[in-house]
C-alpha positions as a Markdown table, in Angstrom:
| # | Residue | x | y | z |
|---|---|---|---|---|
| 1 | Unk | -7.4 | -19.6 | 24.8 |
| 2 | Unk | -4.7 | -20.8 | 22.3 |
| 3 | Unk | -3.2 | -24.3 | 23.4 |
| 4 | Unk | 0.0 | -24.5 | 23.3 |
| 5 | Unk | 2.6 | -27.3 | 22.6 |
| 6 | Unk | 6.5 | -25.5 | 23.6 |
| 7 | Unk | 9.5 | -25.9 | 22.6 |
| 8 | Unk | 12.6 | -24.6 | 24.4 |
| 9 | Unk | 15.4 | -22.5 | 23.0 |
| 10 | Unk | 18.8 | -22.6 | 25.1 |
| 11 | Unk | 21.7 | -20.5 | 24.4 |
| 12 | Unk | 24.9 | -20.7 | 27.0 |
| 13 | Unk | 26.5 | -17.9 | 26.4 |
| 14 | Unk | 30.3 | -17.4 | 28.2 |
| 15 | Unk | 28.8 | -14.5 | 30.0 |
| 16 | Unk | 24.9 | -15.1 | 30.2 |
| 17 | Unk | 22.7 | -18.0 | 29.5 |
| 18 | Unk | 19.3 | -16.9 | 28.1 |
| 19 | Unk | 15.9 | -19.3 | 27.5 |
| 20 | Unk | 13.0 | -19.1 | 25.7 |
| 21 | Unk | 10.2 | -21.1 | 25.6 |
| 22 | Unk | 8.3 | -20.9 | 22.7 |
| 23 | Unk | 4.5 | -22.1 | 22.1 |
| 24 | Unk | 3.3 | -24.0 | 19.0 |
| 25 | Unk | -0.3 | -23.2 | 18.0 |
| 26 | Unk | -2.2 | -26.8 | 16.5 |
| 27 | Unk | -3.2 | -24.1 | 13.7 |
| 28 | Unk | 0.3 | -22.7 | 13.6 |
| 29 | Unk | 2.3 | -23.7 | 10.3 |
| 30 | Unk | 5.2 | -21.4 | 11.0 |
| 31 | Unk | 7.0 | -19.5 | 13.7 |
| 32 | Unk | 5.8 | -19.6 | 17.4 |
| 33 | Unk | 4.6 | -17.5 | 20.1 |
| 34 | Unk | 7.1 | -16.5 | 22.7 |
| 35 | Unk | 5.6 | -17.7 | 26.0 |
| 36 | Unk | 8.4 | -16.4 | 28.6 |
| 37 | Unk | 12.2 | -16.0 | 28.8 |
| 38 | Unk | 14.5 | -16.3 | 31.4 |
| 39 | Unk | 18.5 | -15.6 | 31.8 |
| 40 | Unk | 21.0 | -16.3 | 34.1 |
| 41 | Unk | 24.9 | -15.4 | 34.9 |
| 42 | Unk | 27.0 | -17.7 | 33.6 |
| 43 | Unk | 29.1 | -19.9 | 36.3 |
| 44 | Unk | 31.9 | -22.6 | 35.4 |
| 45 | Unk | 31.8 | -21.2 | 32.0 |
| 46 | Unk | 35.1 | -19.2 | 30.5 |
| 47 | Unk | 35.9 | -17.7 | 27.2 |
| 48 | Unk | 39.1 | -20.7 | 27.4 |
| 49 | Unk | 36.9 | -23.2 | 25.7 |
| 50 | Unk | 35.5 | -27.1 | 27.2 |
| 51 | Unk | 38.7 | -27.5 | 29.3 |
| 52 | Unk | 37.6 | -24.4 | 31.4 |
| 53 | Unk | 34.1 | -25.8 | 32.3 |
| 54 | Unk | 32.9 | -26.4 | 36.1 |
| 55 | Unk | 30.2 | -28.9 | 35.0 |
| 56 | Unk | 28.2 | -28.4 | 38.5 |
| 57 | Unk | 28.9 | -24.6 | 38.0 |
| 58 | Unk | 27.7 | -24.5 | 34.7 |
| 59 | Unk | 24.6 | -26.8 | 35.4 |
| 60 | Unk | 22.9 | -25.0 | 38.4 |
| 61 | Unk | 23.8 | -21.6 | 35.7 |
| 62 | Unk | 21.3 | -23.5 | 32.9 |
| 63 | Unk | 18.4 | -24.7 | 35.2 |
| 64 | Unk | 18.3 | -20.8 | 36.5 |
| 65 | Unk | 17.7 | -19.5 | 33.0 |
| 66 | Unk | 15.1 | -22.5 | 32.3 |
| 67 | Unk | 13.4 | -21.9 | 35.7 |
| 68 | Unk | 13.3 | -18.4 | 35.1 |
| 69 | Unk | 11.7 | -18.8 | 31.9 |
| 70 | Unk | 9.2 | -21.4 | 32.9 |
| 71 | Unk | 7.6 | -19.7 | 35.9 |
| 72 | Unk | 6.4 | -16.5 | 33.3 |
| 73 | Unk | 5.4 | -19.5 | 30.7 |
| 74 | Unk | 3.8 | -21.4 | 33.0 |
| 75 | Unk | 4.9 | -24.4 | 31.7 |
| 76 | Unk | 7.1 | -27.6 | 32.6 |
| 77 | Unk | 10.4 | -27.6 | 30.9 |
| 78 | Unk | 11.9 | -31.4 | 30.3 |
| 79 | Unk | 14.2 | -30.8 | 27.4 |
| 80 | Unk | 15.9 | -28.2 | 25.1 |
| 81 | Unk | 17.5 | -27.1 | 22.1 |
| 82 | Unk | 20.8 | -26.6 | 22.4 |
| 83 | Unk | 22.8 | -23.5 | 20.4 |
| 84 | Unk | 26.3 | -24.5 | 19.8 |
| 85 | Unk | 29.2 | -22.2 | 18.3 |
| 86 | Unk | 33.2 | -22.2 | 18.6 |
| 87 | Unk | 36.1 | -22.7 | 17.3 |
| 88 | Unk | 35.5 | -26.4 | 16.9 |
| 89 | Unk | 33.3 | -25.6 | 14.6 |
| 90 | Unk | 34.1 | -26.1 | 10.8 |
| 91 | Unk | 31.9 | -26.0 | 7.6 |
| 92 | Unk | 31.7 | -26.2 | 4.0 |
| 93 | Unk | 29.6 | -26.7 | 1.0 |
| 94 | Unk | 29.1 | -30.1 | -0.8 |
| 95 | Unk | 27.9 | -31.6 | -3.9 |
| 96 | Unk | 26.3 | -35.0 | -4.6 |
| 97 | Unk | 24.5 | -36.5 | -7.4 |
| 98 | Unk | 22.5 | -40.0 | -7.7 |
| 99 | Unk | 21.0 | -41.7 | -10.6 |
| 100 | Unk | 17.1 | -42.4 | -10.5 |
| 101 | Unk | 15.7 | -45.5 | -12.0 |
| 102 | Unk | 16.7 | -46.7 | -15.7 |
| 103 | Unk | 15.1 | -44.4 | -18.1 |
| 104 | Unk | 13.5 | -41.7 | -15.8 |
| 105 | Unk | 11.3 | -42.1 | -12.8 |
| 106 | Unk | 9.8 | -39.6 | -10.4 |
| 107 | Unk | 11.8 | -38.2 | -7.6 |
| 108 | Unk | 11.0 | -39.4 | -3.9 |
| 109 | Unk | 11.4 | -38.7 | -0.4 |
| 110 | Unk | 14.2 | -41.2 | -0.3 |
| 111 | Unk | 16.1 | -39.5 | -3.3 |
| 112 | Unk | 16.1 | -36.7 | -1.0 |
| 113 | Unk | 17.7 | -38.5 | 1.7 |
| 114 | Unk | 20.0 | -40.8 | -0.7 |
| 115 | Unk | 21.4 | -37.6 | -2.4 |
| 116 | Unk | 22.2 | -35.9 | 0.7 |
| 117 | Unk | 24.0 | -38.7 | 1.8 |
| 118 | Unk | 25.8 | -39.0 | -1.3 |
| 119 | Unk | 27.2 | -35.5 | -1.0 |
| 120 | Unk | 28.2 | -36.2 | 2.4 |
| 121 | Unk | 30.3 | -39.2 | 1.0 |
| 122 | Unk | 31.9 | -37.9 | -2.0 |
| 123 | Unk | 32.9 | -34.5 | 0.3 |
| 124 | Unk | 34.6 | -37.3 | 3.2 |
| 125 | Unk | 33.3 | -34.7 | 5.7 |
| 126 | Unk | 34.2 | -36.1 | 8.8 |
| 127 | Unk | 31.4 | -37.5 | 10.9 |
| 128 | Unk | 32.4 | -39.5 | 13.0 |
| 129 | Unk | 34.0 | -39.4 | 16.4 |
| 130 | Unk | 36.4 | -37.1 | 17.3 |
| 131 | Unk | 33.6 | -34.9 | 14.9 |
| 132 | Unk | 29.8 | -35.2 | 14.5 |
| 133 | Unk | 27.0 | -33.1 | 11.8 |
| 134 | Unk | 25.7 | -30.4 | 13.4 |
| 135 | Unk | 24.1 | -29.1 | 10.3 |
| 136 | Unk | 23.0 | -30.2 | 6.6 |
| 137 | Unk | 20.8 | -27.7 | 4.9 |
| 138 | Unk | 20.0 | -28.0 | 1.2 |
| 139 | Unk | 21.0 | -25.1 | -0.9 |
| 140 | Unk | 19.5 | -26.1 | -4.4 |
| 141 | Unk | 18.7 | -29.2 | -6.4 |
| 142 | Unk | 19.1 | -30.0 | -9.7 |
| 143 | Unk | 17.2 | -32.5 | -12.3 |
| 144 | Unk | 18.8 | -33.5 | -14.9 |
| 145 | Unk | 19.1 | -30.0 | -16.9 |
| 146 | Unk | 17.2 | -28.0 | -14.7 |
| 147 | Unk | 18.8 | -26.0 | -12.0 |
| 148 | Unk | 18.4 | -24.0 | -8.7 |
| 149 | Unk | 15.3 | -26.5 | -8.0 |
| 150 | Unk | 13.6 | -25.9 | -4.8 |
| 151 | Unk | 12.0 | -29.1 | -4.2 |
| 152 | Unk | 12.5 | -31.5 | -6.9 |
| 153 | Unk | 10.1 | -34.3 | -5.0 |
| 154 | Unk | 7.6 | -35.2 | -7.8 |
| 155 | Unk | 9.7 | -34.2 | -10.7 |
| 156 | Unk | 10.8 | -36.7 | -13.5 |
| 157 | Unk | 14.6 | -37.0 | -14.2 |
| 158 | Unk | 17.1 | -39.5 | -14.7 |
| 159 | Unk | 19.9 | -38.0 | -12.2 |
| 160 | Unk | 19.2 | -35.5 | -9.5 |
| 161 | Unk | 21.9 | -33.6 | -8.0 |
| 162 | Unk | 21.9 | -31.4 | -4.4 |
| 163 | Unk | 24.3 | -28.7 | -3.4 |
| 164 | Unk | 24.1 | -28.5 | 0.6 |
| 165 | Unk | 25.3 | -26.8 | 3.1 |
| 166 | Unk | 27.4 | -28.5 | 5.9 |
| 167 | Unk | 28.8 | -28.1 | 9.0 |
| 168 | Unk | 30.1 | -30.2 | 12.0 |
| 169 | Unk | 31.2 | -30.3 | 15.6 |
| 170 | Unk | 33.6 | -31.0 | 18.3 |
| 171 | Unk | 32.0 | -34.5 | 19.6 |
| 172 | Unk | 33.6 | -33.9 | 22.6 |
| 173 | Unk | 32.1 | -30.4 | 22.8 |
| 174 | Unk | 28.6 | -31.8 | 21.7 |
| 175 | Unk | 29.0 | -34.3 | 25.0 |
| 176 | Unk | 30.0 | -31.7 | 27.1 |
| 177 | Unk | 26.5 | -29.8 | 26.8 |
| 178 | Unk | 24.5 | -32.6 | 27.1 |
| 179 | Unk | 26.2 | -33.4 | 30.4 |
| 180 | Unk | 25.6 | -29.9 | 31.4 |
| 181 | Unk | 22.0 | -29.8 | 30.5 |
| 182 | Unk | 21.2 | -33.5 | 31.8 |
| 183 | Unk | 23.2 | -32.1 | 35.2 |
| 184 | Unk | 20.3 | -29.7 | 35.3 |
| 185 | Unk | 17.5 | -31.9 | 34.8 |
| 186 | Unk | 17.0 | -31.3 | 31.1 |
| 187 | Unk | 17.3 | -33.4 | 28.0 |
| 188 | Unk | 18.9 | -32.5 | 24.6 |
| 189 | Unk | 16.4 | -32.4 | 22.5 |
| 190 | Unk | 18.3 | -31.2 | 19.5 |
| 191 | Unk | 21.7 | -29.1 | 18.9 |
| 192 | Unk | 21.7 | -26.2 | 16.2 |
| 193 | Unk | 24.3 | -23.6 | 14.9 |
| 194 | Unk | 23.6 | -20.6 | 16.7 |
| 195 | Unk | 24.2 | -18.0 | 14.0 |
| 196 | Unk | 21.6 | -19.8 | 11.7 |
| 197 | Unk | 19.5 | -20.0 | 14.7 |
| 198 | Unk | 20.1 | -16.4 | 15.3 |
| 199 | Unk | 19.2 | -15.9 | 11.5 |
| 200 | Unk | 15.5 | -17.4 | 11.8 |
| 201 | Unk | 15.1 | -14.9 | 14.5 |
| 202 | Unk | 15.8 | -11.8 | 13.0 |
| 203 | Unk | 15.9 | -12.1 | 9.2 |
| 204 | Unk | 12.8 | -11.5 | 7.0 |
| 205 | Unk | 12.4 | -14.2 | 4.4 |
| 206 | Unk | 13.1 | -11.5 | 1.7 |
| 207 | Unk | 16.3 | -10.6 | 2.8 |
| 208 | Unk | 17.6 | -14.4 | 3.4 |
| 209 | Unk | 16.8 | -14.7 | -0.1 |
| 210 | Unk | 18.1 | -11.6 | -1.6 |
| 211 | Unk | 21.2 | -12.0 | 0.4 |
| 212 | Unk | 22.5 | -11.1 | 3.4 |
| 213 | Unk | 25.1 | -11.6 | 6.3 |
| 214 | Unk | 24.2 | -12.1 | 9.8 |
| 215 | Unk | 26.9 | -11.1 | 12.3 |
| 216 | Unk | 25.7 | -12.5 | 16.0 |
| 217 | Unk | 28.2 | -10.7 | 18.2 |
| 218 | Unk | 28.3 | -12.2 | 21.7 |
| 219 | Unk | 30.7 | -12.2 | 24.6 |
| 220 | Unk | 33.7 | -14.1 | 23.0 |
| 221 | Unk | 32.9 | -14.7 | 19.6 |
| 222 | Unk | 31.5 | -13.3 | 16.5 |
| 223 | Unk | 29.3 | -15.8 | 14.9 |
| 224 | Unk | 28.8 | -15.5 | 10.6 |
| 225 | Unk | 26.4 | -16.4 | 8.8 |
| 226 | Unk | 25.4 | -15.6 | 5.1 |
| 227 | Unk | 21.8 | -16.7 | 3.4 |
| 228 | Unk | 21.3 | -16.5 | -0.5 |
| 229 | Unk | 18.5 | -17.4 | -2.1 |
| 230 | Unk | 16.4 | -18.6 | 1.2 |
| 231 | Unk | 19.6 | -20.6 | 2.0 |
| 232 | Unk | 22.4 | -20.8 | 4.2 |
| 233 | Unk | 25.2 | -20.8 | 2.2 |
| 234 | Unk | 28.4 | -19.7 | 4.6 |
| 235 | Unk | 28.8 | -20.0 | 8.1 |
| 236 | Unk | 32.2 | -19.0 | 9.8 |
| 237 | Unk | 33.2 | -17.5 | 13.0 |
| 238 | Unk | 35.5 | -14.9 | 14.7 |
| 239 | Unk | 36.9 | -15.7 | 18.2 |
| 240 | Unk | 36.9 | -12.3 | 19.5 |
| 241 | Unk | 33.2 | -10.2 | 21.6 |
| 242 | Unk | 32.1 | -8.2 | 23.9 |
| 243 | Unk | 34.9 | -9.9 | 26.7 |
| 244 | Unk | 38.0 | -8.8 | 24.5 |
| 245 | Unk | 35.9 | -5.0 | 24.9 |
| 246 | Unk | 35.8 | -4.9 | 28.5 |
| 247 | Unk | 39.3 | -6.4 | 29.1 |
| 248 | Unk | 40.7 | -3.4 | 27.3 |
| 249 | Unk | 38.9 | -0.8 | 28.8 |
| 250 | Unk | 39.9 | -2.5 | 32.3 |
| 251 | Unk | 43.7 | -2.8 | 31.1 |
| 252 | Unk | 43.0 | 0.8 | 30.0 |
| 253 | Unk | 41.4 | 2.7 | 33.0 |
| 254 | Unk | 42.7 | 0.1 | 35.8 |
| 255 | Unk | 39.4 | -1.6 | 36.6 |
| 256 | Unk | 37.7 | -4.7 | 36.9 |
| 257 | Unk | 36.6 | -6.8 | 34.4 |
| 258 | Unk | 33.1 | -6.6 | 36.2 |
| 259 | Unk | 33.2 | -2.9 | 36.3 |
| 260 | Unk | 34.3 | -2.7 | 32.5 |
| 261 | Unk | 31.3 | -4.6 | 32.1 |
| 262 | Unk | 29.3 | -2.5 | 33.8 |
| 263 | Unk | 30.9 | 0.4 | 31.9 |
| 264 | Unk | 30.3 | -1.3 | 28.5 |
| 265 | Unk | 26.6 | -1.6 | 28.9 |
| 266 | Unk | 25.0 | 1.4 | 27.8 |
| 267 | Unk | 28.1 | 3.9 | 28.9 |
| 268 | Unk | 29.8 | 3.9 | 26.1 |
| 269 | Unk | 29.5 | 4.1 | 22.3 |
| 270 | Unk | 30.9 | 3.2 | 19.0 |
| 271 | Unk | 32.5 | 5.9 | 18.1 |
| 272 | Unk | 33.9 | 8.9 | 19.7 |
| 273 | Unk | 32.1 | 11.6 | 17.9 |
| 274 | Unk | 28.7 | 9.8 | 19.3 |
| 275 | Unk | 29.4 | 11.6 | 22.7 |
| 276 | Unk | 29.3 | 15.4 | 22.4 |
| 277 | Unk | 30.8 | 17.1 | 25.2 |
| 278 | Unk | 34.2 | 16.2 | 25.5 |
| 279 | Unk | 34.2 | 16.3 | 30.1 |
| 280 | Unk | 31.1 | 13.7 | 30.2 |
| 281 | Unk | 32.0 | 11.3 | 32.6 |
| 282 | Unk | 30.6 | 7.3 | 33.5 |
| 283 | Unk | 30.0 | 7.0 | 36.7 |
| 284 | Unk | 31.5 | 2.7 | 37.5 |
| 285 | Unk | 31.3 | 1.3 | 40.5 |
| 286 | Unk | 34.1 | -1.4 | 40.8 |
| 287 | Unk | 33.5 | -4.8 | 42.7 |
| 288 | Unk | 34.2 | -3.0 | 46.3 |
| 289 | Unk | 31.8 | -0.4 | 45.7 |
| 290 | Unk | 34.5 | 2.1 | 45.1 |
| 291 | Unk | 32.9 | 4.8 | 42.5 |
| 292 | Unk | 34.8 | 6.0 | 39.5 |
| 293 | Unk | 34.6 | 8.6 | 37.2 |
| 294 | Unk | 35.4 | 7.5 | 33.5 |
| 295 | Unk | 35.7 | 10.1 | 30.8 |
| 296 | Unk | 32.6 | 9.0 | 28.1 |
| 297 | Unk | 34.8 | 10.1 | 24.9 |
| 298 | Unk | 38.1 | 8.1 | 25.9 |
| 299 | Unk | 35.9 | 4.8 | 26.9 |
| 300 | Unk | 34.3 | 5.2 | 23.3 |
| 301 | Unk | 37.6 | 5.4 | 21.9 |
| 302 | Unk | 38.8 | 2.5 | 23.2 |
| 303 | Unk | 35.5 | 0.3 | 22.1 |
| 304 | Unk | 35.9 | 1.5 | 18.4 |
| 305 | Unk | 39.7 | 0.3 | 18.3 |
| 306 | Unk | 38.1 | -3.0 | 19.5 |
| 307 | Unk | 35.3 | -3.3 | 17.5 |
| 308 | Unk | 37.7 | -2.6 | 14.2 |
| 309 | Unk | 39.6 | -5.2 | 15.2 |
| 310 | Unk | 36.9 | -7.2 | 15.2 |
| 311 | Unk | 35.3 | -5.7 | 12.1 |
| 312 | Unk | 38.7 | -6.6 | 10.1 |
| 313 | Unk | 38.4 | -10.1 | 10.8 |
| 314 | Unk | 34.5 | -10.6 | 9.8 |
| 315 | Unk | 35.7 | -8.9 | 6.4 |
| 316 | Unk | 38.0 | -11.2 | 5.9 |
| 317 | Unk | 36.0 | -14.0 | 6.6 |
| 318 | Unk | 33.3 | -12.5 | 3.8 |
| 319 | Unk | 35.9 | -12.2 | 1.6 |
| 320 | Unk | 36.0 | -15.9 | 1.5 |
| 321 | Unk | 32.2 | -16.2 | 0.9 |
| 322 | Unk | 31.1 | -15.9 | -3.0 |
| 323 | Unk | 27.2 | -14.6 | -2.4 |
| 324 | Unk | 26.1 | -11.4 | -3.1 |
| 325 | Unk | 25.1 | -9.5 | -0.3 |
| 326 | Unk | 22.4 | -7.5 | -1.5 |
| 327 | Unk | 20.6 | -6.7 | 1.7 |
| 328 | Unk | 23.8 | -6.2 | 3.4 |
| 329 | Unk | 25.1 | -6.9 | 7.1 |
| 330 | Unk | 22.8 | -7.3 | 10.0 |
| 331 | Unk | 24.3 | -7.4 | 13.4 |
| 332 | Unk | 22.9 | -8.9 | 16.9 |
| 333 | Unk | 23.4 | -10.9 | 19.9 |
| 334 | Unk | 24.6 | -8.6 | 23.1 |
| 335 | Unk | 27.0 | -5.9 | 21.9 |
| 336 | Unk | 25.3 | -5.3 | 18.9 |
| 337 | Unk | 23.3 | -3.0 | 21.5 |
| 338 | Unk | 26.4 | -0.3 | 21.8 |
| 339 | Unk | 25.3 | 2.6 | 20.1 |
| 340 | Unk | 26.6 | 3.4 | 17.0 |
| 341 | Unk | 28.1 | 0.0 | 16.3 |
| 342 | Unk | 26.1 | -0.5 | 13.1 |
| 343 | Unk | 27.2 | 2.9 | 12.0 |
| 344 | Unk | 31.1 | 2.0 | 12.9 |
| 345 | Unk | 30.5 | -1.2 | 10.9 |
| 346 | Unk | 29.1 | 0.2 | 7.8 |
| 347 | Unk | 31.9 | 3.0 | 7.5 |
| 348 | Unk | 34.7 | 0.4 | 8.1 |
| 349 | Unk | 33.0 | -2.3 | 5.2 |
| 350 | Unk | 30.9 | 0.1 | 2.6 |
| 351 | Unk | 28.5 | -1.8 | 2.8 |
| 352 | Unk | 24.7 | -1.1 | 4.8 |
| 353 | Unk | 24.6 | -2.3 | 8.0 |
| 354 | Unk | 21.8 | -2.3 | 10.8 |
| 355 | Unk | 21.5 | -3.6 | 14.3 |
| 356 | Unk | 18.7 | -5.8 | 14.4 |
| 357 | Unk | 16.6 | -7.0 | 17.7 |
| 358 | Unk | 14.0 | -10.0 | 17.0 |
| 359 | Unk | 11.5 | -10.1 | 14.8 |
| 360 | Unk | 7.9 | -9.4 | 16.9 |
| 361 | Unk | 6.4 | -12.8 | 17.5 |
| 362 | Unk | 2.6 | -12.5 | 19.1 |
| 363 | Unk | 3.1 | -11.3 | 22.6 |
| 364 | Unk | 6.6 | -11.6 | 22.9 |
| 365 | Unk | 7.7 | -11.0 | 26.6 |
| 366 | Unk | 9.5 | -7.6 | 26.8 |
| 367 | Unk | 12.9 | -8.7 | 27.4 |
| 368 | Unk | 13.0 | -10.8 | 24.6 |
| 369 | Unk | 12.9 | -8.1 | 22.1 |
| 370 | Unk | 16.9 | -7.3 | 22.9 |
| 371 | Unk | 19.2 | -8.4 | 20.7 |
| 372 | Unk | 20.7 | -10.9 | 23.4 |
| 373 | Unk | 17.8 | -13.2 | 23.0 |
| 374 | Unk | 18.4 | -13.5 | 19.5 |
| 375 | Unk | 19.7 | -16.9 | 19.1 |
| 376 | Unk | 17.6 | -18.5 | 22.0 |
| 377 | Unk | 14.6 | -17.6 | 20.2 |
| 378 | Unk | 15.9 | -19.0 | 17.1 |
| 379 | Unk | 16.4 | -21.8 | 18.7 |
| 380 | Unk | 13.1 | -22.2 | 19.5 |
| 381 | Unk | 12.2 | -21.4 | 15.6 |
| 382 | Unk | 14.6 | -24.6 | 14.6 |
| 383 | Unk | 13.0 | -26.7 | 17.3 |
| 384 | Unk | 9.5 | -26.1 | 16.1 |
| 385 | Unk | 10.1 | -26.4 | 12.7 |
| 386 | Unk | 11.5 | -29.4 | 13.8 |
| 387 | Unk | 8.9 | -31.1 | 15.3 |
| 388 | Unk | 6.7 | -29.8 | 12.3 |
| 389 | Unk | 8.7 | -31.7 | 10.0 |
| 390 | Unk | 8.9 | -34.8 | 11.8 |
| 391 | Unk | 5.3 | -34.4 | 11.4 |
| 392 | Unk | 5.2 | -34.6 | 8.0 |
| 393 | Unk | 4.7 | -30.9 | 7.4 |
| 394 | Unk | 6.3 | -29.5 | 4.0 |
| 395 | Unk | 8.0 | -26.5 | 4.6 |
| 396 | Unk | 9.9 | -24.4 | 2.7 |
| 397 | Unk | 12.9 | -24.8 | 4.6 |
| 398 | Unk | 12.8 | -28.6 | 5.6 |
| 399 | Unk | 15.3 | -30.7 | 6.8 |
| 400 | Unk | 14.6 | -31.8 | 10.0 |
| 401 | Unk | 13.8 | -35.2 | 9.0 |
| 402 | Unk | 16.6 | -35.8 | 6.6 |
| 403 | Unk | 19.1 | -34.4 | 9.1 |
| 404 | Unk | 18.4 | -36.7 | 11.6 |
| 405 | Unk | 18.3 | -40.0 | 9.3 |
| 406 | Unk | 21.3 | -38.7 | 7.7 |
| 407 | Unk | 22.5 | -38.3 | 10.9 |
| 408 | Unk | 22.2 | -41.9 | 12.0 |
| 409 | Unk | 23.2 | -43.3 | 9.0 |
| 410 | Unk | 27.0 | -41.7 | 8.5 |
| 411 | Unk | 27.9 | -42.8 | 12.1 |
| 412 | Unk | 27.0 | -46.3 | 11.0 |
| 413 | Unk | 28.8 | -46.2 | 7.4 |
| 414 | Unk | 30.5 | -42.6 | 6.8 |
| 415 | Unk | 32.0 | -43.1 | 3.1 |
| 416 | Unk | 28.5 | -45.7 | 2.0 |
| 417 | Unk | 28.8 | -46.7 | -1.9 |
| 418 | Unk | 26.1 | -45.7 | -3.8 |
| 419 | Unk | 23.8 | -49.0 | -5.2 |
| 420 | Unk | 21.6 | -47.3 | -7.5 |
């Protein structure tokens, strides 16, 4: 039998908190085994944003989902990684370039670290308090003439250059979570932006490097993210889900919220023309039990005037991304499960679109194959690859260690000179 060192993946959603705690093999040098997920309802948690939270509420919501998930595992759970997303959010890409020593030398570890640093400083990204990094991934390096360098560590040069990837965070939002998780019995073992997180989960390595958008679609936002070349290279987010779905077919047919939810999950489609006889009915029972007959084609209607809302504003916000998109638009998280909405998406962009669920990971528990789980098991991915590269492992995609000593070192001095 296989032993196992987890991690834990931990997505709070506004409507559903999922888990997933995923098992590190001692041969394993990439991805992990999903040992067993749990969800839970969401409680003190509203679309409104931080000022909305029940901290108790939202607390006792997170240790169902993590108990849930660790009685299939198995396991103890202590800690988590944390997804984070909203409109606090706020990225951009950044340049930096250092000088190595005085007629050439041979590029470090440290040069990795310094130049990173360097492109925080000459960018005057905020982070500090009222903001924090969430994220700094690497796009390319450069030495000297030679660009798009993977990993320049060993290569001689007298300059090396990065172009990186970064985004950052409410600190009062980042606090927030870790007083929700601490409230039940966890520690924060890391935070990560929950569209790349939702990338590692359902992206093949060939299309992050062909290019590629992934559209996460939850209950009140649509997270974006774009990959080129095996990197993250745009990240941006639309404050509008699943909730802004059901509110309109409540305000349309005079029910619930509840029962629009009800009626939204797999009672409805995309498009009208997905429903074929024009008199099918959804049969909705509102909170008070009270049955209702809701015409299929109408309901579908009203999702598709939604959904091109929504649709509209993730163009936009591609428009404002340079990469090709080669492998086109992949969609997940919760309502990317309506039928048809990939479909819908793809006629309203021209572009090819597919709903994708998670990519298979050894025997992945059954439920964790929906598209709802996508970003906890990514999650999980980021904290694994974490703890390999804190290791000392080499991967492909590194950063763990750099993040968190870059991390450390802006809150000290956020604008340092460079001395070399």
């Amino acid at each position: 039998m296989t032993k196992y060192e987890t991690v834990v993946g931990l997505d709070i959603g506004a409507s559903q908190i999922t888990c997933v705690i995923g098992g590190i093999g001692n041969d394993d040098m990439d991805g992990i085994e999903v040992l067993g997920v749990g969800a839970s309802e969401s409680k003190g948690i509203r679309k409104a944003g931080i000022g909305s939270f029940n901290a108790q509420s939202a607390s006792e919501s997170i240790r169902e989902a993590v108990e849930n998930a660790s009685s299939i595992a198995g396991v103890h759970v202590d800690s988590a990684v944390v997804g984070i997303t909203g409109d606090h959010i706020q990225s951009q890409n950044v340049t930096g370039v250092i000088s190595l020593k005085a007629g050439g030398g041979v590029v470090t570890q440290a040069d990795h670290e310094r130049v990173l640093n360097q492109a925080l400083a000459q960018s005057r990204v905020q982070v500090t308090p009222p903001r924090e990094l969430l994220l700094l991934r690497p796009q390319s390096f450069r030495v000297d003439d030679m660009d798009r360098v993977e990993d320049p560590v060993g290569m001689n040069g007298s300059n090396l250059g990065v172009r990186a990837h970064v985004v950052t965070m409410s600190t009062q939002h980042a606090q927030t979570w870790e007083e929700c998780v601490e409230g039940a019995g966890y520690s924060v073992e890391g935070m990560a932006l929950e569209s790349y997180a939702s990338g590692l989960a359902v992206l093949t390595k060939d299309e992050m490097s062909h290019g590629c958008a992934l559209v996460d679609i939850g209950e009140s936002s649509a997270d974006i993210a774009v990959f080129h070349e095996g990197c993250l290279s745009y990240t941006a987010i639309v404050n509008a889900g699943g909730l802004d779905i059901a509110q309109e077919l409540a305000r349309q047919f005079g029910i619930s919220t509840t029962g629009a939810k009800r009626l939204q999950s797999g009672q409805v489609c995309a498009m009208e023309s997905l429903v074929t006889d024009p008199h099918e009915t959804a049969l909705v029972k509102d909170d008070s039990g009270r049955p209702i007959q809701i015409p299929r084609r109408k309901a579908s209607g009203v999702v598709r005037a939604v959904l091109q809302q929504i649709i509209y504003h993730v163009n936009s916000k591609l428009a404002m991304c340079q990469c090709p998109l080669d492998r086109g638009v992949f969609l997940t998280g919760g309502v990317a499960q309506i039928e048809g909405i990939a479909a819908l998406f793809s006629e309203v962009m021209n572009v090819p679109v597919q709903a994708r669920s998670p990519i298979q990971r050894g025997q992945m528990a059954y439920n964790a194959v929906s598209p709802a789980y996508s970003a906890a098991i990514g999650l999980s991915l980021h904290g694994a690859d974490e703890r390999r590269s804190s290791r000392g492992y080499r991967a492909r995609n590194w950063f763990g260690g750099v993040f968190d000593w870059v991390r450390n070192r802006v809150r000290q001095d956020p604008y340092p000179e460079d001395d070399y």
